[in-house]
C-alpha positions in Angstrom: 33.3 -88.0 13.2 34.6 -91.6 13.3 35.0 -93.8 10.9 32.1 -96.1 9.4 32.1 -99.6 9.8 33.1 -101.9 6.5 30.6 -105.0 5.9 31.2 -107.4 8.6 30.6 -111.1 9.2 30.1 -111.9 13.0 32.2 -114.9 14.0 30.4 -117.8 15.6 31.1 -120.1 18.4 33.2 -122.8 17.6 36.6 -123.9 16.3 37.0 -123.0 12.3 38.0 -125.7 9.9 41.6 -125.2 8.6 41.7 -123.2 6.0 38.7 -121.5 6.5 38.4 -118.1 4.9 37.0 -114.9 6.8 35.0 -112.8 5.1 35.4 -108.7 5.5 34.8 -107.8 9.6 33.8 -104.2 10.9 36.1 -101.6 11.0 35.2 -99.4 13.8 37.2 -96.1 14.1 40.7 -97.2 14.7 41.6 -101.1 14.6 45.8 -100.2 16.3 48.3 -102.2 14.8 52.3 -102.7 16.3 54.8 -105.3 17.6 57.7 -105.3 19.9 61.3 -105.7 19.3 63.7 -106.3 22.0 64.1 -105.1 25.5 66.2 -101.4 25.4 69.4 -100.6 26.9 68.7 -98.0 29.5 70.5 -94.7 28.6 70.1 -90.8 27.2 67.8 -90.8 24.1 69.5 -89.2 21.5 67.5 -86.4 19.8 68.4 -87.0 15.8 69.7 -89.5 14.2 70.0 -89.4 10.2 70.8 -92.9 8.7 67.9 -94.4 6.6 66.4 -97.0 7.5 64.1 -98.1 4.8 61.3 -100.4 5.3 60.9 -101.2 8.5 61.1 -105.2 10.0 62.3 -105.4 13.3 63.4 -108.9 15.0 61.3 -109.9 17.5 62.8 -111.5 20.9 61.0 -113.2 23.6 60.3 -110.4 26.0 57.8 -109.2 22.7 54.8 -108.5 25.4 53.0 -105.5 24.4 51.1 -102.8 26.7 48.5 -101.1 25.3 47.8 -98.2 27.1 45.0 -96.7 25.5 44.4 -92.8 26.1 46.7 -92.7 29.1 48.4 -89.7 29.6 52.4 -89.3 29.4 53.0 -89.3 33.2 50.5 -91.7 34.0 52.6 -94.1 31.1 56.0 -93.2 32.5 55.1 -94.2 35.9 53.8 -97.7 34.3 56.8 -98.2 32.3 59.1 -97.8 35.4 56.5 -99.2 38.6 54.6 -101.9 36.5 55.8 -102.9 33.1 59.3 -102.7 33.0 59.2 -105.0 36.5 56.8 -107.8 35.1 58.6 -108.2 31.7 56.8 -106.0 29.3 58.9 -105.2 26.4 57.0 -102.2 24.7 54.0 -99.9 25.6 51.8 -98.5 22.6 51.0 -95.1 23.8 47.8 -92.9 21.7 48.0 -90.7 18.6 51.1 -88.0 19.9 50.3 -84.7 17.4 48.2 -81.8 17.7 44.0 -82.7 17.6 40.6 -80.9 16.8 39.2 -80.7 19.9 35.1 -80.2 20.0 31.9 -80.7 22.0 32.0 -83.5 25.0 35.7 -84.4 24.2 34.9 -87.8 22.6 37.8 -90.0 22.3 38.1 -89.9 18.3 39.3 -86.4 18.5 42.6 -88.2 18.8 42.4 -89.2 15.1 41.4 -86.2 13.8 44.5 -84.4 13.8 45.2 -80.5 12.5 48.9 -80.7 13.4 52.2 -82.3 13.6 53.4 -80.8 16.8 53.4 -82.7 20.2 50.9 -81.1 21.9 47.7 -83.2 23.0 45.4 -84.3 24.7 47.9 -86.5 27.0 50.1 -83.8 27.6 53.0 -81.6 26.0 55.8 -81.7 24.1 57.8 -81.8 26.8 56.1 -84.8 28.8 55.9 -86.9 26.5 59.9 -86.7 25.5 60.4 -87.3 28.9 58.0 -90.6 29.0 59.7 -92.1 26.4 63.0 -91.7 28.2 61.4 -92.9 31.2 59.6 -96.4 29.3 63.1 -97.2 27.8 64.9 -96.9 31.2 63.0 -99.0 32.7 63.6 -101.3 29.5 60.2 -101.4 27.8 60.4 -100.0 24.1 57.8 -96.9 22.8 55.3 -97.3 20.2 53.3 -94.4 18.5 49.6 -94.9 17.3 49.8 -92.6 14.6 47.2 -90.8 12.3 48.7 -90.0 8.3 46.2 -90.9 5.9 44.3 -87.8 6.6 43.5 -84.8 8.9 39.9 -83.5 10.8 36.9 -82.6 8.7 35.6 -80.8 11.8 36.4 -78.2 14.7 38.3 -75.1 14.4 40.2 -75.2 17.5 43.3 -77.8 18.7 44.3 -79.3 22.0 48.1 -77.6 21.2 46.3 -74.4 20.6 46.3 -74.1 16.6 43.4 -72.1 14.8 43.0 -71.3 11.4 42.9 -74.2 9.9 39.9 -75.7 7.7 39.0 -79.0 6.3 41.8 -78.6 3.1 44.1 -75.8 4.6 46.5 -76.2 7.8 48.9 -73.0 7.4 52.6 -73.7 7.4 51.5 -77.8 6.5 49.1 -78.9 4.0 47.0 -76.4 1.1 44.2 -77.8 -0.8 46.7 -79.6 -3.9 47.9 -82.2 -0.9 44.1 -83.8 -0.6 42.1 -86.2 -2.8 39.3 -84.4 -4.5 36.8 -85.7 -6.8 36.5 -86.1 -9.8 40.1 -85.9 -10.3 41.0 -88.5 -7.8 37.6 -90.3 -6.5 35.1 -91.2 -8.7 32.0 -90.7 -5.9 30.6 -87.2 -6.4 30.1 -86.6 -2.3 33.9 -87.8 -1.8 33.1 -90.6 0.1 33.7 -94.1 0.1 31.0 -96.5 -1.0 32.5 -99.5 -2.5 35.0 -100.7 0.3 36.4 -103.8 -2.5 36.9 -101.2 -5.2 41.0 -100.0 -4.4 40.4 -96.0 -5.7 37.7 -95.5 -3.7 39.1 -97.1 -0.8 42.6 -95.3 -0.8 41.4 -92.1 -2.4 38.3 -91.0 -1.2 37.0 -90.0 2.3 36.8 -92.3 5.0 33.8 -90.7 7.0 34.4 -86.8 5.7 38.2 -86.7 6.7 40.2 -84.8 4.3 42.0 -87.4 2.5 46.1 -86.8 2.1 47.5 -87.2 -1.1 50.0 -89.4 -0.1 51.1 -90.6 -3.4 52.6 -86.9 -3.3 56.4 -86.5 -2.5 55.5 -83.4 -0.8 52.8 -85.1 1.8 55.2 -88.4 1.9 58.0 -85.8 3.0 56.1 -84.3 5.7 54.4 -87.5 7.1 58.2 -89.3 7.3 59.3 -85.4 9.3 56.5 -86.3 12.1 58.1 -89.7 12.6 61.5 -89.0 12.1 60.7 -86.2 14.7 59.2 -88.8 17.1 62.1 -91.1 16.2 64.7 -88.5 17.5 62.7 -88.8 20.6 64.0 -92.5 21.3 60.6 -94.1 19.3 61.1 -97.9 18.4 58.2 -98.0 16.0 54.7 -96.6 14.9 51.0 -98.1 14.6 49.9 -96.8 11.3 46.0 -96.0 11.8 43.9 -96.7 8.4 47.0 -98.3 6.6 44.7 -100.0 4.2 43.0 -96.5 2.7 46.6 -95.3 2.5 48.1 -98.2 0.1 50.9 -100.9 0.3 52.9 -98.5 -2.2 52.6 -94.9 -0.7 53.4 -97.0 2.8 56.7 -98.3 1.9 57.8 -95.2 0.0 57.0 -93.4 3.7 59.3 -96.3 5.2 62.1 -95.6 3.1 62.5 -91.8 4.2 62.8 -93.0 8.2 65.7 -93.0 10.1 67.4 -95.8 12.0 65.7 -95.8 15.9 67.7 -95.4 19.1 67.8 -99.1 18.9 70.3 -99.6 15.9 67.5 -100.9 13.6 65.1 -99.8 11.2 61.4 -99.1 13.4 59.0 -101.6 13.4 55.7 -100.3 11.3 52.9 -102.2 12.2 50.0 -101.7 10.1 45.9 -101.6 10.6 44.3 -103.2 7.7 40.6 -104.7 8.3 40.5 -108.4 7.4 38.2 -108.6 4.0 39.1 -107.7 0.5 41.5 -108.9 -2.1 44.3 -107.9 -4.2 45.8 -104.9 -3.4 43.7 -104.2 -0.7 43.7 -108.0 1.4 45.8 -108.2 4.4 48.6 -110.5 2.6 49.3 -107.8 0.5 50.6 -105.5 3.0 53.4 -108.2 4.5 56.0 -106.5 3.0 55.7 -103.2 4.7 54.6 -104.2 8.2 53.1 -106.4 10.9 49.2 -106.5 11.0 46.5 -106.3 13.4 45.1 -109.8 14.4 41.1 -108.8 14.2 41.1 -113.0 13.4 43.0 -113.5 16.3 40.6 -112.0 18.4 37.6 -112.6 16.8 38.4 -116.6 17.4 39.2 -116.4 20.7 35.5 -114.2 21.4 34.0 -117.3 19.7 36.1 -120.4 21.8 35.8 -118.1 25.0 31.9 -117.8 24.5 31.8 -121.5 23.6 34.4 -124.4 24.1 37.7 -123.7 24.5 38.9 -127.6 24.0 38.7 -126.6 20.3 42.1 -124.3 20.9 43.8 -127.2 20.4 45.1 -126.7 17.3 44.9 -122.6 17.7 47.5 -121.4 15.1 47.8 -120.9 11.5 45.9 -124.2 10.7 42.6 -122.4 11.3 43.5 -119.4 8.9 45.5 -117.4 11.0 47.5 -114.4 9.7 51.2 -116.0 9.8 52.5 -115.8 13.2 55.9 -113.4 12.2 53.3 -111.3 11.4 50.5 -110.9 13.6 49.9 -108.7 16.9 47.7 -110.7 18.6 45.4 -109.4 21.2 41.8 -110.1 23.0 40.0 -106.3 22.9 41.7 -103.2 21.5 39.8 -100.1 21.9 37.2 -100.5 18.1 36.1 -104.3 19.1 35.2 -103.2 22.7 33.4 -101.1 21.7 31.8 -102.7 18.5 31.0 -106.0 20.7 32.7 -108.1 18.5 35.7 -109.2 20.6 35.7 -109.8 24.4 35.8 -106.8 26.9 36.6 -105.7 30.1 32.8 -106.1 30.4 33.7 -109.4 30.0 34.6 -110.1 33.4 36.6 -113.3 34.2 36.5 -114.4 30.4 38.5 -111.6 29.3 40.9 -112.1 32.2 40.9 -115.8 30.9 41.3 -115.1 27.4 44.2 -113.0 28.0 46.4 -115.6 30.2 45.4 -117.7 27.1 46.7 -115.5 24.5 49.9 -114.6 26.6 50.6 -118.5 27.5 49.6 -120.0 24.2 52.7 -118.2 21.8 51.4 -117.2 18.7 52.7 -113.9 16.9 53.7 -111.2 19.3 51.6 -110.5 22.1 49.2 -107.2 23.1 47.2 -106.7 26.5 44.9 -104.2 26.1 44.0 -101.6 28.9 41.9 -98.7 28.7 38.7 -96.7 30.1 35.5 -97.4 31.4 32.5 -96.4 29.1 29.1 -96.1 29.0 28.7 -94.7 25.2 30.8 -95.5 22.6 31.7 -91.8 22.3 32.7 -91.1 25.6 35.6 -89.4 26.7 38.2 -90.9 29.2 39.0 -89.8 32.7 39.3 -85.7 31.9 39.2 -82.2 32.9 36.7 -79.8 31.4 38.9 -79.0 28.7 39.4 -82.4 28.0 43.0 -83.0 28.2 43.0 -87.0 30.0 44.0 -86.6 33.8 45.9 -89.3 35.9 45.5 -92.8 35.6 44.2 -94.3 39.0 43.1 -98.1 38.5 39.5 -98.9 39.3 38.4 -95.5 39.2 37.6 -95.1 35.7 40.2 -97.1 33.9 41.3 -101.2 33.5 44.5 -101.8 33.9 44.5 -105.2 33.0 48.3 -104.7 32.3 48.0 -104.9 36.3 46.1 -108.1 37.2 48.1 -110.9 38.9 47.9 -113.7 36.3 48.2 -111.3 33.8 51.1 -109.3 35.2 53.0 -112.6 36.4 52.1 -114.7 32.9 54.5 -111.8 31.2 57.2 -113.6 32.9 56.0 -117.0 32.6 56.0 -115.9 28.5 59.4 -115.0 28.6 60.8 -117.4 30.7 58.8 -120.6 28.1 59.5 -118.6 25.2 60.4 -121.3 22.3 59.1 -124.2 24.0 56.1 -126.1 21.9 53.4 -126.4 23.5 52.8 -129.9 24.7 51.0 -132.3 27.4 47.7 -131.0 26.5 44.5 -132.0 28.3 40.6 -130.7 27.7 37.8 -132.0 29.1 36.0 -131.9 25.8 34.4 -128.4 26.7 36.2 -125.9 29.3 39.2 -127.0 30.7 42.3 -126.7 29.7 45.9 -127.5 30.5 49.0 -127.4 28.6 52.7 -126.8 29.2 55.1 -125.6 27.1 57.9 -127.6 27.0 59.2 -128.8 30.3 59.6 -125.3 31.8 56.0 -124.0 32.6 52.3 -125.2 32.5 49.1 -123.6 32.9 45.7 -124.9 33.4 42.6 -122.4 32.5 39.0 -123.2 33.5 36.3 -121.3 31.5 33.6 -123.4 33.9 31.2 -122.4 36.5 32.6 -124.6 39.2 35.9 -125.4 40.4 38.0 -128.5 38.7 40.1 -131.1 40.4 42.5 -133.4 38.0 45.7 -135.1 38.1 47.5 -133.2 34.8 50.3 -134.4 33.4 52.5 -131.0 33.8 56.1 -132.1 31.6 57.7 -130.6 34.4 60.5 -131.9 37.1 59.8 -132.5 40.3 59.2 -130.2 42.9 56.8 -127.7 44.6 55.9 -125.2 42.7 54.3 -121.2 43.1 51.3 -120.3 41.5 52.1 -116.9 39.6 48.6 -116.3 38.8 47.3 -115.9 42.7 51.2 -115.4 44.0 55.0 -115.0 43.8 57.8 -116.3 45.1 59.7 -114.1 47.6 62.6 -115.1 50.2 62.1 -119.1 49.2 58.0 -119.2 50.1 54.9 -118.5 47.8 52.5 -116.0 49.0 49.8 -118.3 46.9 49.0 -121.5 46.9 51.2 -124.2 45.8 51.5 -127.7 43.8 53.6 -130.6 44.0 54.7 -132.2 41.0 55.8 -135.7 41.4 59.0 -137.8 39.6 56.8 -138.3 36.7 55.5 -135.1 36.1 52.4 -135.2 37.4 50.3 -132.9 39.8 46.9 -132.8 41.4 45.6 -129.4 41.1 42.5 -127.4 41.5 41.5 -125.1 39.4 39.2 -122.3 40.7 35.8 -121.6 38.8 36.4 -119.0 35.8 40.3 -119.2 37.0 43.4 -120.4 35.9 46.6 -121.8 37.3 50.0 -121.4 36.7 53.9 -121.8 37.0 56.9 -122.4 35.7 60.6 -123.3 36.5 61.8 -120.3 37.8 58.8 -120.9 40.3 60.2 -123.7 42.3 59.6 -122.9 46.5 60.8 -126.3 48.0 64.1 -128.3 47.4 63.3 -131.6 49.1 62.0 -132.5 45.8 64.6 -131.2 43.6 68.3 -131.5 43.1 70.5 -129.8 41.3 72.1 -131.7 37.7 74.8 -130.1 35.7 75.7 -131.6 32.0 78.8 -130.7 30.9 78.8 -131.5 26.9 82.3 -130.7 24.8 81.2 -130.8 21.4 82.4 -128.6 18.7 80.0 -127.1 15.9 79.3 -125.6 12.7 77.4 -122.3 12.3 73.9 -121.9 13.3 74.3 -125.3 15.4 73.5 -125.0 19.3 74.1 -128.4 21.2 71.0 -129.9 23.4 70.2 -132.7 26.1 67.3 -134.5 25.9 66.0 -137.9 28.1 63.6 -140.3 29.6 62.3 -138.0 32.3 60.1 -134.7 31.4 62.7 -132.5 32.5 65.3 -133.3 29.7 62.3 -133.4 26.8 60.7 -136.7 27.5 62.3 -138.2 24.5 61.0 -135.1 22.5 63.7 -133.3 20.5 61.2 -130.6 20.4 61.1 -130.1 24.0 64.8 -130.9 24.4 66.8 -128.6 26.7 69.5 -125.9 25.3 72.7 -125.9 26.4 75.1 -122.8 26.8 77.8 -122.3 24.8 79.7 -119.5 26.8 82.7 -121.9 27.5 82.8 -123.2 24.1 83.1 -126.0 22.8 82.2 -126.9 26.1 78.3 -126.8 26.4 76.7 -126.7 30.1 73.8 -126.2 31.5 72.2 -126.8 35.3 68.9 -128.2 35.8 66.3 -129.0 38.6 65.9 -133.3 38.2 64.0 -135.4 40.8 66.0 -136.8 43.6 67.4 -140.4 43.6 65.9 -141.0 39.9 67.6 -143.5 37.3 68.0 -141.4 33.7 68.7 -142.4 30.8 70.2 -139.3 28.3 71.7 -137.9 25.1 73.2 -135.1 23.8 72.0 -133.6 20.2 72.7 -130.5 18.0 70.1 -128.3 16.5 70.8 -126.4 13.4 68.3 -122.9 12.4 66.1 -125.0 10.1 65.8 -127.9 12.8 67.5 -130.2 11.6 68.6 -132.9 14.6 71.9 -135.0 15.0 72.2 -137.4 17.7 75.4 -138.3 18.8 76.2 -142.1 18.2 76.2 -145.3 20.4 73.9 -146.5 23.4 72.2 -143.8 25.6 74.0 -142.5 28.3 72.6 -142.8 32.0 73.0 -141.6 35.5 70.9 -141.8 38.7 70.5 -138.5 40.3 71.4 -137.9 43.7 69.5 -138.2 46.7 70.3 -134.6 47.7 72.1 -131.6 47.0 74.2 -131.7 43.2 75.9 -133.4 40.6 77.8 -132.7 37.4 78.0 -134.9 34.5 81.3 -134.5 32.2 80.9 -135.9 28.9 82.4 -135.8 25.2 80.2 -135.9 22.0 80.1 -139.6 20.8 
């Protein structure tokens, strides 16, 4: 049985006022939960490793961008990792519930989160497999993270997918006897075991969620065994776990969990990422379970439904302004495998709009990005792609599944996130209802049109000149774009078309012709203090338009000399400076009267200055 849905509050179309609260939202059966650390070092997984950790914050890095591969089975994953994701940029894959599952009639999907047993055996393959996918995901550079099921077991079934029997609700031999479950009266207060009042904290983290047998993981004994299963995945090379139903488990037993598990392959502590419906206070409201964790972004997604069904001029100001979970600790994402199937995010039944929406959420910046890809489905229930005994078979894309992780804008925006990452967004245009455009920074801009027909403007792109590749319908290969390209002037600007329900894209790394471009390196020898990094900003989009904000960084690998080669128009007067940045923000200038320069006509030039 899944779970049952908590109160919920539909979102409507439009943009929320800051501040705005949000009332409880449905909890469908799973609501997934992780973020991303950095790109892996290729190289053997070791199988143990016994430092503690403790609780678990990884850093985040700008190749953060999520798969979500739901219900794909361990080869099918490994051959993503190395042929798709690990290619485009992805940094980390979440892969489904890894230990031992009831199995019953028509295989529906939920059997996943009914689990009998800790061992490695499921319904995406063996032991064995899925050792050697991990291996595989962090060779090609794309980090591992494990949905996992601990606040309970099955209520149902008497057979497993890794071949266990004898096992009942309260009993699983060689694991868990009836003293590691909640019972009432001693531990809920609701005669049938069940919870009823999802605002009152016992109930919630002590009774039933839909008839699975509760763990008692305020228990030593049960905190032991659940930190055994992901030490065990750990060993494996596993960067960091999704923690299904983190709100019925508790802030408290979480972090006591955290601080049995060792440090990951990686040198840190694993990132815990933790699904807590939004709704409820105190203990049991989504700020109170910062300190152990990232959380799921149901507001996230349920915004972007609303703009993506409405206006999406009102993104504007998309961020923590409108109520927003902070941004260091959101997974954002459009659909995960609950709100596709609840209707209250977009879909794949979407169509363009989810494609749209997407681009969006990967372009736009805020907390730590997911795409979502999983199975066609008729009924919520149904199973994926499957043999008779329902263990998943192969992944083949338009035959069953969405591999969104796969389409063009999508795949290609992965690198356009990595390559902007840090930039503010800035030169903004709407048209008042459906078209978009923003860049971020000076080094890439995208344009998204929610419309019905196509949309011809001159946008102001923040970018220097040149002709540039659209990712979203191309790539650039041997010099040329196999999609259509844009010319952006001396001033920034560019004419472009935007298809109907399409979007357009690029970004410096894009650039197919030189006629437009040349080639200016700054040469800056400035010393600094800790934590300061030395920048060059100017009248001309490319160096930051006057915008400290969108100034451009410098590299300090000759230090003190700072240097850094950029694309400038041709034959352009500049005016300059040079500035340093400390962590906080803080900006100095260096003194006296701008510096200028006129850029060549062709080819390159290098400017050697001293800080004034």
């Amino acid at each position: 049985m899944r779970h049952q849905s908590e109160p919920t509050t539909a979102p409507q179309p439009g943009a929320p006022q800051p501040g705005t609260g949000r009332a409880g939202r449905g909890r469908a059966r799973l609501r997934a939960v992780l973020a991303s650390g950095a790109l892996l070092t290729a190289g053997i997984v070791p199988l143990t490793l016994a430092a503690s950790a403790g609780t678990a914050h990884a850093a985040m890095n700008s190749s953060d961008v999520i798969a979500n591969l739901f219900m794909w089975n361990w080869k099918s994953v490994a051959n993503e990792c190395t042929t798709v994701l690990g290619p485009a940029g992805y940094g980390g894959v979440q892969v489904a519930p890894p230990e031992d599952s009831t199995t019953v009639s028509g295989h529906p999907w939920w059997e996943i989160y009914q689990p009998v047993d800790y061992n490695l055996n499921s319904r995406m393959g063996t032991e064995t497999q899925f050792a050697s996918m991990v291996s595989s995901c962090r060779a090609a550079g794309v980090k591992v993270y494990v949905d996992t099921v601990i606040n309970h077991m099955t209520g149902q079934g008497s057979s497993s997918y890794g071949g266990v029997t004898g096992y009942s609700k309260y009993t699983y031999p060689g694991l868990y006897s009836t003293a590691d479950f909640h019972h009432y009266p001693a531990d809920c207060p609701e005669s049938d075991g069940q919870i009823h009042n999802w605002n009152d904290y016992t109930e919630v983290t002590h009774c039933e969620l839909d008839n699975l047998a509760d763990l008692r993981t305020e228990s030593d004994y049960v905190r032991t065994q659940i930190a055994g299963y992901l030490n065990k995945l750990i060993g494996y090379g596993v960067s960091g776990f999704r923690v299904d139903a983190a709100k019925h488990i508790g802030e408290t037993d979480l972090a006591a969990i955290e601080g049995k598990l060792n440090t990951t392959a990686d040198g840190t502590a694993p990132y815990v990422a933790q699904e807590v419906a939004a709704g409820g206070t105190g203990q049991l409201a989504p700020s109170a379970f910062e300190g152990t964790g990232s959380l799921l972004g149901f507001d996230y997604a349920d915004d972007l439904k609303a703009q993506f069904t409405g206006s999406i001029a009102n993104l504007k100001t998309f961020g923590s302004s409108w109520g927003l979970l902070p941004a260091n600790k959101e997974l954002t994402f459009v659909e995960n495998h609950d709100t596709e199937r609840d209707g209250s995010t977009l879909s794949y039944k979407s169509g363009a709009a989810n494609t749209l929406a997407t681009e969006f959420e990967l372009a736009w910046g805020y907390g730590t990005p997911e795409v979502y890809a999983g199975f066609d489905f008729t009924n919520s229930d149904d199973s994926p792609p499957a043999d008779s005994n329902g263990f998943v078979t192969g992944t083949t894309c338009g035959s069953g599944w969405e591999c969104t992780d796969r389409i063009t804008g999508v795949n290609h925006l992965v690198a356009w996130h990595n390559h902007t990452a840090g930039q503010s967004v800035a030169n903004w245009y709407d048209d008042g209802s459906n078209l978009i455009a923003f860049s971020r920074g000076n080094q890439g801009w995208i344009a998204i049109n929610n419309e019905s027909s196509a949309q011809t403007k001159t946008f102001a792109t923040g970018l220097a000149a040149g002709t540039y590749c659209d990712i979203v319908h191309g790539a650039v290969s041997g010099g040329s774009c196999s999609g259509p390209t844009f010319v952006v002037n001396g001033s920034g600007n560019a004419s472009v078309t935007v298809p109907a329900m399409d979007s357009v894209a690029f970004d410096t790394s894009d650039v197919v012709s030189a006629s437009s471009v040349v080639s200016e390196t700054f040469s800056e020898n400035a010393t600094t203090v800790w934590g300061q990094n030395v920048y060059v900003v100017g009248s001309i989009p490319a160096l930051g338009g006057w915008n400290t904000s969108n100034a451009v960084l410098l590299s300090s690998a000759s230090y003190p000399v700072w240097t850094g080669t950029l694309s400038l128009p041709p034959n352009t007067y500049v005016e300059y400076k040079y500035i340093k940045k400390d962590a906080s923000g803080t900006v100095t200038w260096e003194s006296g009267s701008n510096r200028s320069t006129t850029t060549p006509a062709s080819g390159s030039a290098t400017l050697n200055d001293t800080w004034k």
